[in-house]
Each structure stands twice: as structure tokens, then as C-alpha cells.
N, C-alpha and C positions, 0 to 999 in steps of 0.2 A: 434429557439435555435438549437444548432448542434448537434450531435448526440454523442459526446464525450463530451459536456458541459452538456448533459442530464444527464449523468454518476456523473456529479458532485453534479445538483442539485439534484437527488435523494438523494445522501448518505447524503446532509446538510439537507432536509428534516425530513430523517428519524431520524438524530440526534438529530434534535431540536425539534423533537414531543418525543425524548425520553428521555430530559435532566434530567428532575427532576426522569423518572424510573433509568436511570442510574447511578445518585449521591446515590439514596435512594438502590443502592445495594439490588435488591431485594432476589438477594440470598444470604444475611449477614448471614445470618446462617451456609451456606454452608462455607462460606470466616473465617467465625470465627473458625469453623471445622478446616480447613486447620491450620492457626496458628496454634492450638492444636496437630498440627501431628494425625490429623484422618484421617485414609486412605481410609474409606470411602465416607467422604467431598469432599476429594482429586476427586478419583473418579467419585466424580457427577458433581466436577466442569470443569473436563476432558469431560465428554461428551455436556456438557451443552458450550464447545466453542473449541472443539477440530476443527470442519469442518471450521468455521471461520477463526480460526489460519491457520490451515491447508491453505486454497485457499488467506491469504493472505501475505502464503510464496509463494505460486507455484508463484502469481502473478510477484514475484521478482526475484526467482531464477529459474523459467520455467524449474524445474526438478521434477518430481512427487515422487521418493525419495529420492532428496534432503530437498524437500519442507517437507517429511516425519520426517525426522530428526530431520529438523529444528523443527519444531512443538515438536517432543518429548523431546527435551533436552530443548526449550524453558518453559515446563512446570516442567519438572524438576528443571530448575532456578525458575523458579517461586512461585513454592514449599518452592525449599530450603532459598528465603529470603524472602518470603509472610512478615513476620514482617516489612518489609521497604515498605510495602504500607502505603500510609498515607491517602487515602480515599476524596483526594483531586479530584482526576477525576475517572472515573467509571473504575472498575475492570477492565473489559472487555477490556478497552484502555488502559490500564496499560500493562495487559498483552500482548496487538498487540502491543505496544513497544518494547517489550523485542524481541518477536518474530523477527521484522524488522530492532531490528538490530542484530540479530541472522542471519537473510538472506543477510543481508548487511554483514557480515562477511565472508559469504560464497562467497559471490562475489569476495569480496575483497582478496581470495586466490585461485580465479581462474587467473582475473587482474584486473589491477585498471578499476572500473566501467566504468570510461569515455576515455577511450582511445580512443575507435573508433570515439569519436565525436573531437578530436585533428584537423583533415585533413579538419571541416568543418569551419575551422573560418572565411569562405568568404564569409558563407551564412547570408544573412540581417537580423538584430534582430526586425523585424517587427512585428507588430500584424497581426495575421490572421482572414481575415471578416468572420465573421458565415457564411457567404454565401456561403465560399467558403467549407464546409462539411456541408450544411445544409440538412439532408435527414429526411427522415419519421421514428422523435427519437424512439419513444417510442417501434416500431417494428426494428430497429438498435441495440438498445444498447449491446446485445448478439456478434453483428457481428463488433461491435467498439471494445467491448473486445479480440476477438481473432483476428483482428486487430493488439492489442497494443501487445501481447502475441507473434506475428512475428517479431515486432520489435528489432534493434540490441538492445544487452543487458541496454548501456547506455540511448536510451530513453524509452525501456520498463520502467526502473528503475523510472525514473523522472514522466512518465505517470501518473505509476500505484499508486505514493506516492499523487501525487497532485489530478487526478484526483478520484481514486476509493477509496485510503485509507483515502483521508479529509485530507491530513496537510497543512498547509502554509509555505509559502519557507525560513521561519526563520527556522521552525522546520525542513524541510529537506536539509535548512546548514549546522545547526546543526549536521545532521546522516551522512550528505556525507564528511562533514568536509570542505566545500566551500562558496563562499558567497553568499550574497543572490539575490546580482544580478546576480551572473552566473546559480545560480536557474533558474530567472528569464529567461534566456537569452535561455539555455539549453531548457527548458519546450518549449518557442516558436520554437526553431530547433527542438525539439522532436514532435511537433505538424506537422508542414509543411510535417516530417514523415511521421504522419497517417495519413494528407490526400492523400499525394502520394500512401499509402498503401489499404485506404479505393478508391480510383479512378480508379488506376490500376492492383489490386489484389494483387500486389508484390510491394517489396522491389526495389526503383529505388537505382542502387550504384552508 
């Protein structure tokens, strides 16, 4: 397995060993606080996912405080319309939606996300063999991330949503506003990326 697919199955791991703690909101109490305008609810449910939120804006907008921002106003929205949670999927993923596309906002008035990948429409929509990034995952996967964290903006973007955040590329049509086979298409040029990045230490332009 590669070492940037290692990235993937981890995070599907840890969320299917933690589906039913996650529906069952273990911290309902704190979440029902919040509806209530308790600011100390607030509070605890601010620390109890602030670093999460936090590293999975940097991952998007790779500013430490941009990504700070994003994180504090995303919890302020979250805050302010907690009633519109309907407890359909766990908190915690509710609110790294809001977050992501709070980072996705911010991109989007830097420039449009994909720009930079315009000039590559020559390059083949092939799949890539594990083979060709297969290292020793489990002591990589640190060094696949700050990897993808050099990459230009547009395939950091597409990386960090497919591979580290868990979504599938209906859901990050959806946020980027494209379809879903350009998802699809974008993710494998975004890959060819990081093995060029993970092979040769840099960025081939």
C-alpha cells in the first residue's frame, strides 16, 4: 500500500471504529449547552475540537493565521446556528464542514483554486500503480503530509480533502463547485504531483 493511501486508510479506520461513538454525541450535553447559549458549553466544546478544526484549515489554506481565523469565525458560525444541526452525522463532522468551507472561501479570494492546474490538460488521466509511491507507509506518512503541504494550492486542495479529510468526490464537487469527474481527474494529476514531490524532494514545474 503507498504511503499516501496509508493516509486514507487510517482516517477510514478510525471512523468506522468510531461510528456509533460519533452518532451517540458523547458530548450531548455539552452540544445541548451550546443551543441554550451556555458559554460555558461553548467553551468546552471549543477546546474539545479547536486543534482538529484548527490543522484541518492550515491543511487547506497552508497559512497558520489564516487557518487561525478560519477556525475562530467557523466556530462562531457554529455557535450562531447550532439549532440547524440535525444530529444526522456527528458533530464533530458538521462542524469540519463548516470549517472547509470557511477555507474554501478563503481560497477563493485569493484565486480560483484551480487555476494553476489550467496549463496541465496534456497530462494523462491515468491511474497511478502503488508501486510507483510505495515506501515504508507507516514511518512515511508524516513526511507524505508535508509532501502534500508543498504542493501548488490546487492539488494540495484536492489531496488534503480526498485523502486526509475522508470525503468522496461527490462531496468535494459539491464544495469546489465541479464535477465529479473532474474531481476525479484533478485528484489523479494531483497525485502524479506528490510522487514527483515525494521522489525528487521538490516541485517539477
Amino acid at each position: 500500500m503507498g504511503a499516501a493511501s496509508y493516509i486514507l486508510k487510517l482516517d477510514l479506520e478510525s471512523r468506522m471504529g468510531n461510528v456509533e461513538a460519533a452518532f451517540r454525541n458523547i458530548h450531548q450535553d455539552l452540544i445541548d449547552g451550546c443551543r441554550e447559549g451556555d458559554q460555558k458549553a461553548q467553551f468546552q466544546v471549543y477546546k474539545l475540537y479547536y486543534k482538529a478544526m484548527y490543522n484541518t484549515s492550515l491543511r487547506i489554506v497552508n497559512d497558520s493565521m489564516e487557518a487561525e481565523d478560519v477556525m475562530q469565525e467557523a466556530f462562531l458560525s457554529a455557535f450562531e446556528k447550532i439549532n440547524t444541526y440535525s444530529g444526522t452525522v456527528s458533530f464533530g463532522a458538521w462542524l469540519k464542514r463548516i470549517v472547509v468551507n470557511r477555507s474554501l472561501d478563503v481560497l477563493g479570494r485569493r484565486k480560483a483554486i484551480f487555476e494553476e492546474l489550467d496549463g496541465h490538460d496534456g497530462i494523462r488521466d491515468n491511474s497511478i500503480e502503488d508501486a510507483e509511491y510505495r515506501e515504508e507507509t507507516e514511518t512515511r506518512v508524516e513526511e507524505v503530509k508535508a509532501a502534500i503541504e508543498r504542493l501548488p494550492e490546487g492539488y494540495r486542495v484536492i489531496l488534503s480533502l480526498y485523502l486526509i479529510e475522508g470525503y468522496d468526490h461527490d462531496e468535494i464537487a459539491e464544495m469546489l463547485n465541479i464535477s465529479s469527474s473532474t474531481s476525479r481527474s484533478q485528484l489523479s494529476r494531483a497525485k502524479q504531483k506528490l510522487v514527483s514531490e515525494m521522489k525528487n524532494g521538490k516541485i517539477k514545474e
